[in-house]
N, C-alpha and C positions, 0 to 999 in steps of 0.2 A: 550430563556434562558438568565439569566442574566447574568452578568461578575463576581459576585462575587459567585454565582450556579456551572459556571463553575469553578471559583479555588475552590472551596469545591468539587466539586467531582473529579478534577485532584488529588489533595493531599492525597483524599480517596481512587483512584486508585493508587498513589502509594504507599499507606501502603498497600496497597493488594499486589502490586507485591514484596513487604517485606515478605508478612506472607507466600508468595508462597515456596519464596525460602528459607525461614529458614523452611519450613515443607515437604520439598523436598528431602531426601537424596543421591536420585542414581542419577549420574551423568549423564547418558545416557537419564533418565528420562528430569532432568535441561536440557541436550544438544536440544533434542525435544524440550521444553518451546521454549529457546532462537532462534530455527530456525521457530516455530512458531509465537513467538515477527516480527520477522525480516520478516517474510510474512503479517504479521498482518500492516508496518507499508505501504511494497508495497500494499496491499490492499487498503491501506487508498487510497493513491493516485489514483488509479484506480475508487474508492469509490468515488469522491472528484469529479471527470471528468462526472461520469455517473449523480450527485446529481446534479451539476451546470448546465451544458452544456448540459444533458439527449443525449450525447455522449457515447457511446460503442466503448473502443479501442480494437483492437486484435494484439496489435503492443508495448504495454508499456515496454515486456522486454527488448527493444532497451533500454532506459532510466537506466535502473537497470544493464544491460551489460556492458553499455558505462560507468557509474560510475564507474565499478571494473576496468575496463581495462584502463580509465584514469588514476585512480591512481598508477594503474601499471605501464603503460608507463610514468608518472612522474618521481616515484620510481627507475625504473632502468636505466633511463637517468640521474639522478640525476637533477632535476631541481628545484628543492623547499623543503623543508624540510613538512615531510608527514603531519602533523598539520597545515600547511598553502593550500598544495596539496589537503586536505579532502573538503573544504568550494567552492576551487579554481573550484573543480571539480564539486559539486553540482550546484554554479552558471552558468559552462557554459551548462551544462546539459538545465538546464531552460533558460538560452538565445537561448541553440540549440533547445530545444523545443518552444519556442512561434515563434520563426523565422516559421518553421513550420507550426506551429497554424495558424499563418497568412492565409497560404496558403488552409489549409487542413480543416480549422472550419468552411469555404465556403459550405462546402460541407455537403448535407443533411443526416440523416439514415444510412442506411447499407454500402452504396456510402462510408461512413466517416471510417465505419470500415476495410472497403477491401483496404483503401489508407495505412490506419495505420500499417496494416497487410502488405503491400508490401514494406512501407518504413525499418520495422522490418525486414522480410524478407531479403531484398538487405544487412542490417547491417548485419547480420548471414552471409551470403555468403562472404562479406567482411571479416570480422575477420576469419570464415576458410579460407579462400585463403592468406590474407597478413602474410603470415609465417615469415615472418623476422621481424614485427613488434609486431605482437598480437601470434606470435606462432603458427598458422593454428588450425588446429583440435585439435593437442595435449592440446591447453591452455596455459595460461603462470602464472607461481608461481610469484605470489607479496611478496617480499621482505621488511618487516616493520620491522621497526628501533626498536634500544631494547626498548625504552620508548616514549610513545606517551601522549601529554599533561601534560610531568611530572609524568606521571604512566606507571611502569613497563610491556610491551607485557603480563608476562608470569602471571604478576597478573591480566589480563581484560581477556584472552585468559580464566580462570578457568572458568568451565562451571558456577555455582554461579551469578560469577560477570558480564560473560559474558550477564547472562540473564538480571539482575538486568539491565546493562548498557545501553541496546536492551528496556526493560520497561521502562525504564525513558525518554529516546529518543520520544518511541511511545507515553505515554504522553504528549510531548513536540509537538511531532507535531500534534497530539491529538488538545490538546487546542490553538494553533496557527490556523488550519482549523475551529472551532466554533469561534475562535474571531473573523476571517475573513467572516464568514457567517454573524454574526451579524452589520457588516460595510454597508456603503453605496455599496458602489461595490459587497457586497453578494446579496441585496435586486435586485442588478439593473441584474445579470447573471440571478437572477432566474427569474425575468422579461423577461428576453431574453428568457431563455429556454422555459417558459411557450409560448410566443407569441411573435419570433421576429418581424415578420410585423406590429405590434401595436408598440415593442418598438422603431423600427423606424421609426412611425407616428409621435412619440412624442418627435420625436429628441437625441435618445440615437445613439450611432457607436454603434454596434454589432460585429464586427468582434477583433477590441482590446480587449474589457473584456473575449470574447470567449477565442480568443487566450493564453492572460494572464493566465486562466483558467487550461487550456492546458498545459503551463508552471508549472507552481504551482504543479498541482497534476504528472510532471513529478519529479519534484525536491524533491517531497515528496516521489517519485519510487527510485528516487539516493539514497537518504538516505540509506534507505533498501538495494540498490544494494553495496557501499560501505562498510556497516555491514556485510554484507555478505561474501566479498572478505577480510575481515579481519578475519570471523571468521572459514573458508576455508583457508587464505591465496593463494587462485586461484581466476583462472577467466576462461570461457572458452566460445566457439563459442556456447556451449547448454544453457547459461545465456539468450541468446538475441535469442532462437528458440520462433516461434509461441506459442508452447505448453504450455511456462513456463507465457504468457500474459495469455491464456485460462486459467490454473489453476484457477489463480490468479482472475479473471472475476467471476468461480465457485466459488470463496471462498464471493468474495461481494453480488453475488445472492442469495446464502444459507443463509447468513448472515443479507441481506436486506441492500439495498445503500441508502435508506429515511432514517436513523439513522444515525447521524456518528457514533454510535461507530457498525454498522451491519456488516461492514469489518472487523473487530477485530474479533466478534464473530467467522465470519465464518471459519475464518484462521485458530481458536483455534479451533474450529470442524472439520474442515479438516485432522490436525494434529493428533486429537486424533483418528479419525477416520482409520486411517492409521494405529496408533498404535494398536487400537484394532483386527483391520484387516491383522497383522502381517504377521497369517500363509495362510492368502488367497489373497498376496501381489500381485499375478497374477492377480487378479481380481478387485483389491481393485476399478479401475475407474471406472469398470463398477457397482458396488455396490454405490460408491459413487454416480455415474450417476444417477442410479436408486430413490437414495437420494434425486439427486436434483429435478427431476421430480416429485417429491412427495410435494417438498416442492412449487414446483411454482403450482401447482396445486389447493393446500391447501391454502398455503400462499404465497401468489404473492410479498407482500412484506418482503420476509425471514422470518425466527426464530425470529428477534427484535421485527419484526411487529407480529407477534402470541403471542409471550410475553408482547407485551404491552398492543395486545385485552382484552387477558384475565385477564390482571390486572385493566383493565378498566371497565369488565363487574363484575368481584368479588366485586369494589370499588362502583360501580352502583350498584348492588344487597343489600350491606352490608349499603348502605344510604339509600337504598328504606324500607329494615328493621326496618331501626331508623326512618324514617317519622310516625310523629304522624298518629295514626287510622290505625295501620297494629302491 
């Protein structure tokens, strides 16, 4: 995809997430969008690790937890003004994640996911247990200053703007993840993923760009995790549970991780899915579950991948038409 493709259909995306919210009126309706954006952008990251690295984490909402809860613990220590705190936090997030990486991208398959899962894990039991730091079980309320960037809390806090702010965001990281595809260093992961033993035939490291990788589509989980703990105002030890990385996993598979935007999709399916399924909320995972079985069955690579088929065999059909002697 070219670079000038991609800012045409970023700009395109977000006059769409314009037209959403001015034809939007119920709030609780806009509230759902904006905590779908904000899954949609952890997706990504998630999305971003399985495309590059054809790694499966079950461990990312370490990554998404640790963002709320750093800025938390900024916040009520006072140690930086929360605009400086927001960037301070995502960067160490992705230095804590490649450090990591280093260690953990060694490792093949499933091997990869049960590490990620038990690093996750230990962080959960940690933020329950450190009560005096992170609050234990209970959680701990983040405290944001009246005005952040110059703009009033109580005006980004409107569900509206909230979602608007969450779309513009997910665009941003949106087109930052396709520029970076298109770089020498996308060309060279996906090298690796496909064949590391050839790439290091030919003299590539494997384990830096991996890691990197790793980093990346964690900082791309902060994002989302800090959005989140602002538009909450909490943060708690069920942020960084197992469960809340699994979702998150079901939303990239339904959605298809060969697309970038197949996390998107699935987040926004997921959500809606939920809502439709209001009065049968008891069951809603195993409905959804059923969902997903259906779709990896069908279409192994998500909803993206079936909607692209089929616009490729309409667009195949509709030229075999036009071919002269038919």
């Amino acid at each position: 995809m070219t670079l000038s493709r991609i800012v045409f259909l970023s700009l395109l995306t977000l006059l769409g997430g314009v037209v959403v919210a001015l034809v939007t009126t119920s709030n609780s309706l806009m509230g759902m969008f904006a905590q779908a954006v904000i899954y949609a952008i952890f997706a990504l990251g998630v999305g971003f690790l399985l495309r590059q690295n054809g790694l499966v984490s079950f461990g990312h909402a370490l990554y998404f937890g640790a963002a709320g809860y750093g800025v938390g613990v900024i916040l009520t220590l006072d140690l930086m003004p929360a605009g400086l705190a927001i960037p301070v936090v995502v960067l160490a997030v992705g230095l804590l994640a490649f450090l990591i990486g280093l260690v953990i991208v060694r490792v093949p398959g499933i091997a990869f996911g049960m590490l990620t899962l038990a690093i996750g894990q230990m962080a959960y039991l940690l933020a329950s247990r450190a009560r005096g730091i992170t609050g234990g079980a209970d959680g701990m309320s983040i405290v944001w200053p009246e005005t952040l960037y110059g703009v009033s809390q109580s005006f980004l806090l409107k569900p509206m703007h909230l979602f608007l702010l969450s779309w513009v965001l997910m665009v941003a990281v949106t087109f930052v993840l396709l520029c970076v595809l298109r770089t020498r260093f996308g060309a060279i992961t996906e090298a690796i993923r496909d064949n590391e033993e050839r790439a290091r035939f030919i003299g590539i490291r494997t384990t830096a760009p991996r890691a990197l990788v790793y980093a990346i589509s964690a900082m791309v989980t902060a994002v989302a995790g800090v959005l989140s703990s602002f538009n909450t105002g909490f943060v708690s030890p069920e942020n960084l549970h197992w469960s809340v990385s699994a979702i998150t996993l079901l939303m990239v598979v339904v959605g298809g991780f060969k697309r970038p935007v197949g996390p998107i999709v699935g987040a926004v399916i997921y959500f809606l899915f939920k809502d439709l399924l209001g009065e049968y909320a008891t069951h809603s995972m195993a409905i959804f579950g059923a969902a997903l079985i259906a779709v990896i069955v069908f279409s192994p690579d998500g909803i993206t991948g079936a909607i692209e088929r089929v616009l490729r065999r309409r667009s195949g059909a509709a030229g075999h038409a036009r071919a002269p002697g038919h």
